[in-house]
C-alpha positions in Angstrom: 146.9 70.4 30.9 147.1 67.5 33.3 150.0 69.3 35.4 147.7 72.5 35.7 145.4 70.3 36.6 147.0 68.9 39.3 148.7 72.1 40.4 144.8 73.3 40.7 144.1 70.4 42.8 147.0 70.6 45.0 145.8 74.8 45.4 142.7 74.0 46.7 143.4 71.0 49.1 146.0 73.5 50.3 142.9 76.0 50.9 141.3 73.8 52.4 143.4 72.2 54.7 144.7 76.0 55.5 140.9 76.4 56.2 140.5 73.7 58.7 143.1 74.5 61.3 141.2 78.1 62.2 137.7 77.6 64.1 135.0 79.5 62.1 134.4 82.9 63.9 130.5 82.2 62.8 130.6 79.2 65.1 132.3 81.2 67.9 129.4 83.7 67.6 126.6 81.5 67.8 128.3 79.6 70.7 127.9 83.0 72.5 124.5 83.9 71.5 123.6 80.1 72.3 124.5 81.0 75.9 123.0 84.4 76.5 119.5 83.0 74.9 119.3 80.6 77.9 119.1 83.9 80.1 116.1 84.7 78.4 113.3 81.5 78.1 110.2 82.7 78.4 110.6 86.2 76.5 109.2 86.6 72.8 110.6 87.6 69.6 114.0 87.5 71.3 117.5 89.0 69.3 121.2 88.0 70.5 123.9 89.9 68.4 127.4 88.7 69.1 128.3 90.6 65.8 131.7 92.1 67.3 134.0 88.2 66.6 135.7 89.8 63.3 135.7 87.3 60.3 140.0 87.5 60.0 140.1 86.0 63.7 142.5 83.2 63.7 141.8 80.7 66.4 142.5 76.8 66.3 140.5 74.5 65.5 138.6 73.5 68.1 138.2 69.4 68.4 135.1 69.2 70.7 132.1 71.6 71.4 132.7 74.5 72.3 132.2 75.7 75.9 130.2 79.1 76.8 130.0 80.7 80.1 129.7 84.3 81.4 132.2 84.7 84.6 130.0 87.9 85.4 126.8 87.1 84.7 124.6 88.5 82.2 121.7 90.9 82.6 118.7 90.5 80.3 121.0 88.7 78.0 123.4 91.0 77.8 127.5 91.1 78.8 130.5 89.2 77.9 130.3 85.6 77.1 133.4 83.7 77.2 133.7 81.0 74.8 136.2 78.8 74.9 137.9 75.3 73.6 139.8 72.6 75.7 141.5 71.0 72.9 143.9 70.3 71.2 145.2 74.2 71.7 143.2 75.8 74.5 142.1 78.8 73.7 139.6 81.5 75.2 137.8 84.7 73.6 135.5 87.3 75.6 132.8 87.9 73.1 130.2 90.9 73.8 126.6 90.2 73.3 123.7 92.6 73.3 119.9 91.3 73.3 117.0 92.5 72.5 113.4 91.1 73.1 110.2 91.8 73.8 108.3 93.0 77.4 105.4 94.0 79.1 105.6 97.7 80.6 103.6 99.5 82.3 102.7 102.5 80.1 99.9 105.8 80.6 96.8 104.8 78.6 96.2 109.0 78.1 97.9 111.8 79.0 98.6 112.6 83.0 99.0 115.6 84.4 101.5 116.6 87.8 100.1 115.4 90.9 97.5 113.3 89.2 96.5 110.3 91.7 96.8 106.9 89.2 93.8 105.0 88.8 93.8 101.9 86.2 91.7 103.3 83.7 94.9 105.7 83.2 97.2 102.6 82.6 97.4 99.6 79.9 100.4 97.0 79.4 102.0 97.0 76.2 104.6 94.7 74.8 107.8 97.0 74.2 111.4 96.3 73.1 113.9 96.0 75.6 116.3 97.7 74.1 114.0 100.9 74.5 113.1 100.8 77.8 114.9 102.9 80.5 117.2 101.4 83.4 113.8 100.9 85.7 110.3 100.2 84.7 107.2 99.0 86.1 105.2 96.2 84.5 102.4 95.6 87.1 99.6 98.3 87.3 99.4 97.7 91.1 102.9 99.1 91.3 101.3 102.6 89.8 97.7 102.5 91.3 97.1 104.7 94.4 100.4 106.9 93.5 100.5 110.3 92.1 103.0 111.8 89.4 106.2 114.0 89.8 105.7 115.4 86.9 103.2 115.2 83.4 103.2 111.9 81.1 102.4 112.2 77.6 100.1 108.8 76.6 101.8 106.2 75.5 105.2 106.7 77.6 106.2 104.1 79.9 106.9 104.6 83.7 109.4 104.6 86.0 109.7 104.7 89.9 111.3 108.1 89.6 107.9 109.6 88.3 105.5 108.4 91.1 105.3 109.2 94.6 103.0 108.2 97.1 100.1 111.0 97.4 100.4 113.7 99.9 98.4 112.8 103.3 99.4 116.5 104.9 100.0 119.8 103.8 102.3 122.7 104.6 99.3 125.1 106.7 96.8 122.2 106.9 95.0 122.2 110.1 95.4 118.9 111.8 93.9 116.7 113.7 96.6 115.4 116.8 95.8 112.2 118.0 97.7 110.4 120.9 97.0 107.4 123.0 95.4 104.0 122.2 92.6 101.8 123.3 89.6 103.8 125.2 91.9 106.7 125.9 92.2 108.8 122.9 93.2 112.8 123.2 92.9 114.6 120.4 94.0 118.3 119.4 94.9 120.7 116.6 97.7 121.7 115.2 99.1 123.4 111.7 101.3 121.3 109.4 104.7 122.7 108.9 105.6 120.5 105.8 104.2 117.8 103.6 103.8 114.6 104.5 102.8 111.6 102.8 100.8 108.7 104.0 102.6 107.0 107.2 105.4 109.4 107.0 106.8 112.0 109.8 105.8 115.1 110.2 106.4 118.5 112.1 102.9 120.4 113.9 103.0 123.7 115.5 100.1 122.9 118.1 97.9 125.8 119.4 100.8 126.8 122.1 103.1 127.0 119.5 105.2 123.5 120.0 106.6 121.4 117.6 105.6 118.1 117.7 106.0 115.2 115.7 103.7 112.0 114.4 103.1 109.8 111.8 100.3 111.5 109.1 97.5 109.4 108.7 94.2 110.1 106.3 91.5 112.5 106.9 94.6 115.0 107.9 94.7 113.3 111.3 98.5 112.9 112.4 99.1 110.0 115.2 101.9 110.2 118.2 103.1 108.0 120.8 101.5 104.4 120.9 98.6 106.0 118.6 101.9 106.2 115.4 104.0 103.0 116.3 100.5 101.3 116.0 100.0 102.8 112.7 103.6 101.9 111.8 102.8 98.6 113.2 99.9 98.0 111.1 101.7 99.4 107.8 104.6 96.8 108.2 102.0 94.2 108.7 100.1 94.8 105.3 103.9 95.6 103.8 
């Protein structure tokens, strides 16, 4: 009995001595996650999964802290994290790390139909999961207000740049008012619109005679040229 006894006792200190020379993959994981969290203060119910150290890694074990960084950046918490020990055997491992927390969006209160001009009755922030979202959202209302869709939004969904567009100042066929000049000479004329414009942007008339001309569109269908447009360019980069 005593010499299984001891046997026993000489297994396990074996174990455990066998144990201690590999670093603890669950400590190389939370090394990782450690890092990416500090990418992320100030965001709620925040996730870091570095799930992808396996458990039957063998790595030594490390004799100080272990050291984090992320040579390419991360983005929203997310990338590869390289964690790594000086001593006494060096040793590095890239470890993937995926987050997930919680962010304001920008999302349509009702549904909105094509063309509709956004107002902020039709928008609301809500707190939705990153991991959700799509590659570009907004999360201001004042980014939405003023614009008009591409295309209809069921309630609830959240927005993206690629659905708005500023709202149409000109018309294809729109008869148009031509201003040119500045100060106390103004001469105006009309004109027909040969393609859309929107607010500030270029656009092709066919005057009276039947030239093309080009000006800046401005409201009321009035379309500005010469000093009249690079004033109203001016004026635009000023408030911009």
């Amino acid at each position: 009995m005593r010499r299984y006894l001891l046997a026993l006792c000489c297994l396990t200190l074996g174990g455990q001595g066998l144990a201690a020379q590999w670093q603890d993959p669950g400590a190389i994981r939370a090394a990782a996650e450690a890092f990416a969290s500090q990418s992320l203060a100030g965001f709620s119910s925040v996730k870091i999964s570095a799930s992808s150290v396996d458990d039957r890694i063998r790595l030594p074990s490390c004799g100080a802290p272990l050291q984090a960084s992320a040579p390419r950046g991360l983005s929203g918490g997310q990338g590869i994290v390289a964690v790594s020990c000086a001593a006494p055997k060096p040793w590095q491992l890239f470890v993937p790390v995926r987050a997930t927390y919680l962010v304001g969006a920008l999302v349509a209160r009702h549904s909105l139909r094509r063309g509709q001009l956004l107002i902020a009755s039709d928008l609301r922030i809500e707190q939705r999961e990153s991991s959700g979202l799509p590659a570009s959202y907004l999360t201001r209302p004042e980014e939405a207000i003023g614009l008009t869709l591409r295309r209809a939004v069921p309630g609830g969904a959240v927005l993206n740049p690629a659905t708005l567009e500023a709202p149409r100042a000109v018309r294809r066929g729109d008869l148009v008012t031509l201003i040119a000049g500045s100060g106390g000479v103004v001469v105006k004329s009309e004109g027909h619109a040969i393609e859309d414009g929107t607010l500030h942007e270029r656009v092709r008339v066919r005057t009276r005679s039947g030239r093309i001309v080009e000006g800046t569109a401005g409201p009321d269908n009035q379309v500005f040229m010469g000093v009249a447009a690079r004033q109203i360019r001016r004026n635009q980069a000023d408030q911009g």
